[in-house]
Backbone as JSON Lines, residues from 0, in Angstrom:
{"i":0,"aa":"X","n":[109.83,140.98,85.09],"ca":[110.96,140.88,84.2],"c":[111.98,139.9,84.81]}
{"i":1,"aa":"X","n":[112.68,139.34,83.96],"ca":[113.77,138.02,84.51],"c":[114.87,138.63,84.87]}
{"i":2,"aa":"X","n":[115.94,138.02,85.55],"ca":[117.16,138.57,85.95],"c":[117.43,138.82,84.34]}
{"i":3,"aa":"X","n":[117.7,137.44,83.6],"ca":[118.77,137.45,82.27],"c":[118.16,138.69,81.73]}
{"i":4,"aa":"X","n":[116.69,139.16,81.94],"ca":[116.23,140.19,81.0],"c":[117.19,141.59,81.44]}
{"i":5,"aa":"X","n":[116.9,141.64,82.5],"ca":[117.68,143.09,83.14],"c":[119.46,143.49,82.67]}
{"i":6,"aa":"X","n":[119.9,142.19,82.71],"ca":[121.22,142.14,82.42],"c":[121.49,142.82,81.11]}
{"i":7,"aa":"X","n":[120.58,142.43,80.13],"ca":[120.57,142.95,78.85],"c":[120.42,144.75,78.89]}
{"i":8,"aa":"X","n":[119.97,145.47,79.78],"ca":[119.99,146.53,79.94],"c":[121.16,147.2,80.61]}
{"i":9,"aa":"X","n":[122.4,146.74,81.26],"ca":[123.28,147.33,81.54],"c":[124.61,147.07,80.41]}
{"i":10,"aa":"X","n":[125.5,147.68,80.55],"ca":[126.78,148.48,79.41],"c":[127.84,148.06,80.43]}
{"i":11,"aa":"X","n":[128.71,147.31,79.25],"ca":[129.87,146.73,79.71],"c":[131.47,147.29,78.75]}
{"i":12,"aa":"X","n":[132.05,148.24,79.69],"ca":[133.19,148.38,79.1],"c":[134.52,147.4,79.78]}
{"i":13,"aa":"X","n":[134.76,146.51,78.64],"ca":[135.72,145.62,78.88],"c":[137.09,146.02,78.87]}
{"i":14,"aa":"X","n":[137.84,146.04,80.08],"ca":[139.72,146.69,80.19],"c":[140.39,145.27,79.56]}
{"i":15,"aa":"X","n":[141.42,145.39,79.1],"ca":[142.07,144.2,78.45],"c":[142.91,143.72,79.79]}
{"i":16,"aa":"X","n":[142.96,144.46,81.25],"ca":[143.6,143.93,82.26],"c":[142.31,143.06,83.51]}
{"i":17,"aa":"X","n":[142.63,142.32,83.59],"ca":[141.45,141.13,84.32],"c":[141.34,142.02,86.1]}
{"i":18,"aa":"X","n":[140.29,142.08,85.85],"ca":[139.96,142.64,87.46],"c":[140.29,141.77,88.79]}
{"i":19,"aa":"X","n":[139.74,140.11,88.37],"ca":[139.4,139.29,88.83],"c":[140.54,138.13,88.32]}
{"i":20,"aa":"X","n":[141.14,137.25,89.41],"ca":[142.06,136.44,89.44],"c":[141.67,135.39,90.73]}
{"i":21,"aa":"X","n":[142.15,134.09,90.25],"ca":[142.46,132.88,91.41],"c":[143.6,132.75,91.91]}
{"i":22,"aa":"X","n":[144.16,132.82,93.43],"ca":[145.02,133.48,94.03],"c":[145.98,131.7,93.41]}
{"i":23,"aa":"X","n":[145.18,130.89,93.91],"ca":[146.53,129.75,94.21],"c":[145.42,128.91,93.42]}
{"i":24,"aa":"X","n":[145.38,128.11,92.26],"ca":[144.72,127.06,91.15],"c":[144.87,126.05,92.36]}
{"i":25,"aa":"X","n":[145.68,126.13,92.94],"ca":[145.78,124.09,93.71],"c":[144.69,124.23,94.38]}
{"i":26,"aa":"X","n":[144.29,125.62,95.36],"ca":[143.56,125.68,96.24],"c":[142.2,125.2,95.64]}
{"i":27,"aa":"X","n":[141.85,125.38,94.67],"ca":[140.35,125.04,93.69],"c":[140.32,123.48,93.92]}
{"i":28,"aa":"X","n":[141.45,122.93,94.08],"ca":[141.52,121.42,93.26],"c":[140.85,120.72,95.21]}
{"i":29,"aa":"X","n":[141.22,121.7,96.02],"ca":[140.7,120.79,97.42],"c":[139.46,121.75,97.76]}
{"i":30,"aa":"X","n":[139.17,122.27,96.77],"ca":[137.62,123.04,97.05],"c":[136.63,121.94,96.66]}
{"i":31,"aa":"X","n":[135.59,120.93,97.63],"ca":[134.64,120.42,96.86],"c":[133.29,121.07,96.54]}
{"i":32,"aa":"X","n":[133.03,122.07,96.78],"ca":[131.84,122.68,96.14],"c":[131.86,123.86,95.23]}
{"i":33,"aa":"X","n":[132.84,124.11,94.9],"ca":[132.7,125.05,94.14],"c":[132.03,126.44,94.0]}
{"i":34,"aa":"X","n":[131.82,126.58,95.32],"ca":[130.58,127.91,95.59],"c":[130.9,128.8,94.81]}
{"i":35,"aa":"X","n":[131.47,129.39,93.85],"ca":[131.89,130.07,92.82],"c":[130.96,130.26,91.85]}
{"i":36,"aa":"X","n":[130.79,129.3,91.39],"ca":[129.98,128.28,90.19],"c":[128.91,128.41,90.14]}
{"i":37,"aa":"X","n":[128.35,128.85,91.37],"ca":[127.0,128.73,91.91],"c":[126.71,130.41,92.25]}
{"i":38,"aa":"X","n":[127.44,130.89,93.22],"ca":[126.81,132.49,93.56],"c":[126.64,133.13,92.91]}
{"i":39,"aa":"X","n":[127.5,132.93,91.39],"ca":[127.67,134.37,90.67],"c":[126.34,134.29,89.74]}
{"i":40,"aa":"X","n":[125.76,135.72,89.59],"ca":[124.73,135.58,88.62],"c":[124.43,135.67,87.19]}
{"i":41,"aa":"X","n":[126.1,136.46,87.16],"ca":[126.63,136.22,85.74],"c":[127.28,135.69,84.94]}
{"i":42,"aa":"X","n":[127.66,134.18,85.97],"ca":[128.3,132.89,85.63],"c":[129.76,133.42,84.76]}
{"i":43,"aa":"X","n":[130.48,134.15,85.75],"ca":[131.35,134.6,85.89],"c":[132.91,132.86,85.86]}
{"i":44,"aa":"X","n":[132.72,132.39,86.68],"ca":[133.13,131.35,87.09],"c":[132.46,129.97,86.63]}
{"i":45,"aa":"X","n":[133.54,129.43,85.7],"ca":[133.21,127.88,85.84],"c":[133.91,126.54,86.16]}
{"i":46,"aa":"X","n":[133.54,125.47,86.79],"ca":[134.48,124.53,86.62],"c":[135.07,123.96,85.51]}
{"i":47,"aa":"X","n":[136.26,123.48,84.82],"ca":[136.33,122.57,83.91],"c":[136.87,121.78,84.19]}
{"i":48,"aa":"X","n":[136.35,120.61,84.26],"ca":[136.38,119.2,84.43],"c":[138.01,118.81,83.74]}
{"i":49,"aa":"X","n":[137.66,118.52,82.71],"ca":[139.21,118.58,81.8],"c":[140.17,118.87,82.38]}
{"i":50,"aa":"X","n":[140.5,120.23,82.84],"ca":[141.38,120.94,82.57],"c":[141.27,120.95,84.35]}
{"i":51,"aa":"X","n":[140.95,120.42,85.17],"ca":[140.47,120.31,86.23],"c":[140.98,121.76,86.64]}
{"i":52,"aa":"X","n":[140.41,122.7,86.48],"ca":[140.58,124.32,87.18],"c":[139.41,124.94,87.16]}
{"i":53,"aa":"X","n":[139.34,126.67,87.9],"ca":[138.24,127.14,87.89],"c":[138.61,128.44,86.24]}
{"i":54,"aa":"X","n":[137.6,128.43,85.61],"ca":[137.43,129.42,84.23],"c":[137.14,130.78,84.76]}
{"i":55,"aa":"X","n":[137.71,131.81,84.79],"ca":[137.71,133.11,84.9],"c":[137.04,133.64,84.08]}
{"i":56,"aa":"X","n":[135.44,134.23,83.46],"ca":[135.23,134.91,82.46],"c":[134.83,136.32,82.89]}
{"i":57,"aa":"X","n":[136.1,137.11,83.55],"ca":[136.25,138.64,84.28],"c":[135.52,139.39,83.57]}
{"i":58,"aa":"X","n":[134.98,139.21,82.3],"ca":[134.29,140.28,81.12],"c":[133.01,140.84,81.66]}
{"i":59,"aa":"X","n":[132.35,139.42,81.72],"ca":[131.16,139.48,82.64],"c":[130.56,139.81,83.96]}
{"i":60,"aa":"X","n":[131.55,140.43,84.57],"ca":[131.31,140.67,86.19],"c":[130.98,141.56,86.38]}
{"i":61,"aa":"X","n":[129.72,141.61,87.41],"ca":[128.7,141.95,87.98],"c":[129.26,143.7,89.12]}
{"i":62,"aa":"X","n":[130.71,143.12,89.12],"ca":[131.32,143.68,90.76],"c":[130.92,143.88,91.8]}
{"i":63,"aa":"X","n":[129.9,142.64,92.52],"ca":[129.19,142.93,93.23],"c":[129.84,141.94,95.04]}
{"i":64,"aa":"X","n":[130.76,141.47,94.33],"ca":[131.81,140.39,95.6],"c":[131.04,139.51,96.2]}
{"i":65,"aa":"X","n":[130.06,138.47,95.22],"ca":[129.45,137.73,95.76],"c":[130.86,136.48,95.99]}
{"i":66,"aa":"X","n":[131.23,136.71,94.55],"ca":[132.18,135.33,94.87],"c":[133.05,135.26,95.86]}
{"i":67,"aa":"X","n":[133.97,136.89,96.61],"ca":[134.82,136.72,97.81],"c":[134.13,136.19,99.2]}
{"i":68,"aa":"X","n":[132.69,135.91,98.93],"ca":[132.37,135.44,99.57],"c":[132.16,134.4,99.96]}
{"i":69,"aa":"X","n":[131.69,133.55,98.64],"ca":[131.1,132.34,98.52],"c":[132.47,132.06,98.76]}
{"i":70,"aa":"X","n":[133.97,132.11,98.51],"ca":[135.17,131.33,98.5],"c":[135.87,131.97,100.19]}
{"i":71,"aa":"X","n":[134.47,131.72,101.2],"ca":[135.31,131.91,102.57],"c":[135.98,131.11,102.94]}
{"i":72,"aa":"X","n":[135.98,129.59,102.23],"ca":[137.26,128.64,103.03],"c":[138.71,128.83,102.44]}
{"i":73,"aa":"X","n":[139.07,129.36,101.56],"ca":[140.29,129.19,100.9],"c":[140.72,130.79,100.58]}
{"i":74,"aa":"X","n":[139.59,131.62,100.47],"ca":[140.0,132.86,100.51],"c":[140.76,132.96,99.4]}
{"i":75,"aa":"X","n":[140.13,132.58,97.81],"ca":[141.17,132.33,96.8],"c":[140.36,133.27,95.63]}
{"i":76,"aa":"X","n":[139.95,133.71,96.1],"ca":[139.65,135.15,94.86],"c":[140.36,136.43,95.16]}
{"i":77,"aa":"X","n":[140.96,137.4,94.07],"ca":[141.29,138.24,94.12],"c":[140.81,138.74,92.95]}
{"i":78,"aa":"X","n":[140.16,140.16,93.84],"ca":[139.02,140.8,93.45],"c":[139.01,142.23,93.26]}
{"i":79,"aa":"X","n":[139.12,142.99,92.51],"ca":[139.07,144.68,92.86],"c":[138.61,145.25,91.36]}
{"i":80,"aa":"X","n":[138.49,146.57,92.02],"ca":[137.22,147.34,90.57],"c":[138.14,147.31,89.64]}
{"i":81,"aa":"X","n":[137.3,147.55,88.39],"ca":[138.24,147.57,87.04],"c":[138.61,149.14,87.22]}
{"i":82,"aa":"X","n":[139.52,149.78,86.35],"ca":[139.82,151.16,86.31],"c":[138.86,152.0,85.77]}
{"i":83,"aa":"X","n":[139.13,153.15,86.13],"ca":[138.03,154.02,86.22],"c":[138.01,153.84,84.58]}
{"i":84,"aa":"X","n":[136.36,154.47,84.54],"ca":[135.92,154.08,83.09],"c":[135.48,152.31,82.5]}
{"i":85,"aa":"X","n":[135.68,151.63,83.17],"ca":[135.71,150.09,82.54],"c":[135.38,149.78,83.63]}
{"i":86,"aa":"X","n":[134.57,148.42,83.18],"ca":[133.79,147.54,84.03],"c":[132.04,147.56,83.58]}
{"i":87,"aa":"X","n":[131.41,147.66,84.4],"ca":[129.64,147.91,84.43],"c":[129.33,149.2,84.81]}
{"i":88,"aa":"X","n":[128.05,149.2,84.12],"ca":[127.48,150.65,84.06],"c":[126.01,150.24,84.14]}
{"i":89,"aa":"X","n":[125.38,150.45,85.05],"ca":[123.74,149.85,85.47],"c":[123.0,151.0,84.77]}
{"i":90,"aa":"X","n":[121.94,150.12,84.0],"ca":[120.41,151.03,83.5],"c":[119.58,150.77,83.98]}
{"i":91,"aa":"X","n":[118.99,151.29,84.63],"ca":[117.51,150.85,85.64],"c":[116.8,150.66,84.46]}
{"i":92,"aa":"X","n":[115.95,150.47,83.77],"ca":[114.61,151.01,83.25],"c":[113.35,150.25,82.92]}
């Protein structure tokens, strides 16, 4: 079975308050790799070119702190569980 397949089996209760935030936007702008962009598996994070910043899509998160990781040079994620009840709910099956 594929990752994208599995995903389809877990339950997402969405809080209207964002779990997930970018501490300082400038700090993104002297990030050149973007490891963000890349770790998350639920493409949580994107660059936009345009708008030269990183895209927050908190709906989708995994809560698994890949990204406080991937962002060890700038240390520019701020990260914590959604409130009880909201967030992800895993179905094995």
């Amino acid at each position: 079975m594929r990752l994208e397949d599995k995903l389809f089996l877990n339950h997402y209760r969405v809080d209207s308050i964002p779990h997930i935030k970018i501490k300082d936007p400038e700090a993104c702008l002297k990030c050149e790799r973007h490891q963000c962009t890349v770790i998350c598996p639920a493409n949580v994070y994107k660059w936009d070119e345009g708008q030269r910043k990183i895209i927050v899509g908190w709906e989708n998160c995994l809560e698994m702190g890949a990204c406080m990781v991937a962002c060890n040079e700038f240390d520019n994620i701020d990260m914590v569980y959604p409130r009880g009840g909201y967030g992800i709910s895993y179905k094995y099956g």
